[in-house]
C-alpha positions as CSV (number, residue, x, y, z in Angstrom):
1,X,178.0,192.7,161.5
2,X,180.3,189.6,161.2
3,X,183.4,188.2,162.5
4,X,185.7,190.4,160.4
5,X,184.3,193.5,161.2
6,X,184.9,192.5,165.1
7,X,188.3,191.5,164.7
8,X,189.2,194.9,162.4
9,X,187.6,196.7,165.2
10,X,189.9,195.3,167.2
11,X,192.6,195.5,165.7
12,X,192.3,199.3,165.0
13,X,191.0,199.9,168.7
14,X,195.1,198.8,169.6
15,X,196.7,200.1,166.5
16,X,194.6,203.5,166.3
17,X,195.6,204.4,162.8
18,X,193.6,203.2,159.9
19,X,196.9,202.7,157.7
20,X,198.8,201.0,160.1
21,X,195.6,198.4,161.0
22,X,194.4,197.8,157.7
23,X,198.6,196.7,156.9
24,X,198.6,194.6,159.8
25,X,195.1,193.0,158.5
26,X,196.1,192.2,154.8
27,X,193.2,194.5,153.7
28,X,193.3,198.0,152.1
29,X,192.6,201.2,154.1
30,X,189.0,201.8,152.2
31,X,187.6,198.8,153.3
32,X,188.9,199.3,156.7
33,X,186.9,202.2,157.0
34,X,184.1,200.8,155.4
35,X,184.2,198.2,158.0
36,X,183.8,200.6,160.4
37,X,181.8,202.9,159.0
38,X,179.3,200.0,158.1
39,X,179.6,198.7,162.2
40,X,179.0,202.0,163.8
41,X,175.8,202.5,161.3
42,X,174.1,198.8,162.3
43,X,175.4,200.2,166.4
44,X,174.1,203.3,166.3
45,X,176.8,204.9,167.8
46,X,180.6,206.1,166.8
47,X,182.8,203.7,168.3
48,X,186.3,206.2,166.7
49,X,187.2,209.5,167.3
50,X,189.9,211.6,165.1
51,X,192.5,212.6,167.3
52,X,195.1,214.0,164.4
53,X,196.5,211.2,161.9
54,X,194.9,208.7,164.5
55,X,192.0,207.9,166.2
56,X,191.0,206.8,169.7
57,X,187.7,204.7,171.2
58,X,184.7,207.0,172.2
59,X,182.8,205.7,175.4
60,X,181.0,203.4,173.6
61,X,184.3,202.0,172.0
62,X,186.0,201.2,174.7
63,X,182.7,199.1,176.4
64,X,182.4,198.0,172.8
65,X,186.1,196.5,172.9
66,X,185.3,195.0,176.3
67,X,182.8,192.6,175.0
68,X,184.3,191.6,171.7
69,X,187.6,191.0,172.9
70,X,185.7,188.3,175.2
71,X,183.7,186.8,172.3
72,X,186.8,186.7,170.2
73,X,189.2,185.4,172.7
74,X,186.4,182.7,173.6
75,X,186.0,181.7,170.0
76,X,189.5,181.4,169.2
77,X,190.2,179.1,172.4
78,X,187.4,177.2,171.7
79,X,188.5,177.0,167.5
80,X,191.9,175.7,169.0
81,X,190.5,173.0,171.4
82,X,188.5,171.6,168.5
83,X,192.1,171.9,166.4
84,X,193.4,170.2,169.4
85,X,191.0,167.1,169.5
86,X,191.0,166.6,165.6
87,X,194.5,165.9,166.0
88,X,194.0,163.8,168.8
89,X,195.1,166.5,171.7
90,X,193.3,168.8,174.2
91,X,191.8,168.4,177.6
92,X,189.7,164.5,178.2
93,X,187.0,164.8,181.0
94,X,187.3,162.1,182.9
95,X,184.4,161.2,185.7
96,X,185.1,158.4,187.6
97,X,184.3,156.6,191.3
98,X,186.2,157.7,194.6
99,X,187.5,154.0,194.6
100,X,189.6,154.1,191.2
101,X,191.4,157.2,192.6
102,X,193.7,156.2,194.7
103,X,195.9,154.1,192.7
104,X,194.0,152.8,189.0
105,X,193.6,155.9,187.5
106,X,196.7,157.6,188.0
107,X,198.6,154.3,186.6
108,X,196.2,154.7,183.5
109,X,196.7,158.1,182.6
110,X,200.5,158.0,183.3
111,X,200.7,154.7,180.8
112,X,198.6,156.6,178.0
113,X,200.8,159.8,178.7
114,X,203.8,157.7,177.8
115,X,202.0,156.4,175.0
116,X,201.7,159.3,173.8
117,X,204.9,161.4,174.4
118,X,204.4,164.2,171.9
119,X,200.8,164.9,172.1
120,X,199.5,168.2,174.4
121,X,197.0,166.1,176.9
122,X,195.2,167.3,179.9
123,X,192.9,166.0,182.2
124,X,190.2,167.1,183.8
125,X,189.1,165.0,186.4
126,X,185.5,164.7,188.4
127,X,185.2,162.6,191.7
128,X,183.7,164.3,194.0
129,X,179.5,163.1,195.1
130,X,179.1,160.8,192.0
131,X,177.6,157.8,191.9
132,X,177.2,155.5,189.2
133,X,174.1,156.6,187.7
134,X,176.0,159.8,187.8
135,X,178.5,159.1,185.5
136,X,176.0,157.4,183.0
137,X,173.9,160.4,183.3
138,X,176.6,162.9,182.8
139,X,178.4,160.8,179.4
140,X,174.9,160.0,178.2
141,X,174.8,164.3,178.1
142,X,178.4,164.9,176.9
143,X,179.4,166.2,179.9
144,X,182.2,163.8,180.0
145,X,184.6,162.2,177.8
146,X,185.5,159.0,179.8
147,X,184.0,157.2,182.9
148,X,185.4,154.7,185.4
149,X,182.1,152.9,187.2
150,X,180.0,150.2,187.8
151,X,178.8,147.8,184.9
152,X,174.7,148.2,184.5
153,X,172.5,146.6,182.7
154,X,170.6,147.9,180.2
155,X,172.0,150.8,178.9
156,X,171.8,150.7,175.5
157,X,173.4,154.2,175.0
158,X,176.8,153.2,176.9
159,X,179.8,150.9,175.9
160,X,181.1,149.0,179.0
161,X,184.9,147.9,178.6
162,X,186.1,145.5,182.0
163,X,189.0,147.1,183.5
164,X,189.3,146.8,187.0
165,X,187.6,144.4,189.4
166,X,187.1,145.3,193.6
167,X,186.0,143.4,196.2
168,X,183.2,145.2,198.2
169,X,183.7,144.7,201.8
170,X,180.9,146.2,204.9
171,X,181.6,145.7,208.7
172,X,179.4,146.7,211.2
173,X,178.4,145.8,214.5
174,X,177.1,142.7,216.1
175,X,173.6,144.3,216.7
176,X,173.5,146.3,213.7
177,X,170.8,145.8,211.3
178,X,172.8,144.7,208.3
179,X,174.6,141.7,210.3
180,X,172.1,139.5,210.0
181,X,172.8,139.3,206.2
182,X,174.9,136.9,204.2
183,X,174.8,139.1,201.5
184,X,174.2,143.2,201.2
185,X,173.8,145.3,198.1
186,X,175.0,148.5,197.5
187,X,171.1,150.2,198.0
188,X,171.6,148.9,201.5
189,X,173.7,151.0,203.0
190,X,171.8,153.8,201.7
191,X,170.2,154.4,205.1
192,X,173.1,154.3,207.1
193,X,176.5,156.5,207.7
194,X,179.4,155.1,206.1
195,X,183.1,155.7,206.6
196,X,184.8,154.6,202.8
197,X,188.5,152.7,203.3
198,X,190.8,152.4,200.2
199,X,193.1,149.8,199.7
């Protein structure tokens, strides 16, 4: 079994005449049918049925043509993302913190897009519960293209670029524990509630 002998099985499941599909496929009717002959031997079962000059899907067919149809459709979009991205196109994964939301990224992604007026680009953004090491993690596994986050040291795997710079602010109470500080760190607030404001 291989690709072609999917997509002819496909193609005569909707055309249902061997003459007709093997046109449409640029191949001659004999090796259409020995195509399908050679697929239904490695199945087991018939996947055609004669009905007159044509033929229709058997039971199996037609659960056959169910699953292929899904393979093929999900190879060919994933054939034309990878067409997309050679040329520069396609869907960027962008993971990035809450913070940059608001107002940063938006004004970077609408600058690029006009850069870049007669490319096809989407985005795909992810916000929501990621930290930092989050981000790292997710690039350092492909599952993102770009991140927006905090600078670390010592990652060796990722290339930090400077683009933004915020001031971290906390307020709390009088009595509350982190008062006492002239300085607090992000790890800590860890143990405490926080309500997040963007400017």
């Amino acid at each position: 079994m291989n690709l072609y002998h999917l997509r002819y099985f496909s193609t005569l499941a909707h055309i249902e005449h061997y003459t007709k599909a093997a046109d449409i496929l640029a191949i001659t009717q004999p090796s259409l049918s020995y195509a399908i002959s050679t697929l239904e031997e490695e199945l087991g079962v018939k996947l055609f049925e004669k009905n007159g000059r044509n033929v229709t899907l058997t039971k199996y067919g037609k659960v056959f043509l169910n699953d292929v149809e899904e393979v093929l459709n999900r190879l060919d979009s994933s054939v034309n993302s990878l067409k997309l991205a050679g040329k520069g196109e396609g869907c960027i994964d962008v993971v990035f913190l809450r913070t940059l939301g608001i107002d940063f990224l938006p004004k970077i992604m609408r600058g690029f897009l006009e850069e870049n007026p007669t490319k096809k680009i989407d985005f795909n953004l992810y916000c929501d519960k990621v930290l930092t090491s989050d981000i790292l993690n997710g690039l350092k596994e492909k599952k993102y293209d770009l991140g927006f986050c905090s600078k670390l040291d010592n990652e060796p795997l990722i290339e930090f670029i400077p683009v933004a710079r915020q001031e971290l602010v906390v307020i709390v109470p009088l009595d509350h524990p982190l008062a006492v500080k002239d300085e607090v760190r992000l790890e800590d607030t860890i143990l405490y509630k926080l309500m997040l404001e963007y400017k």
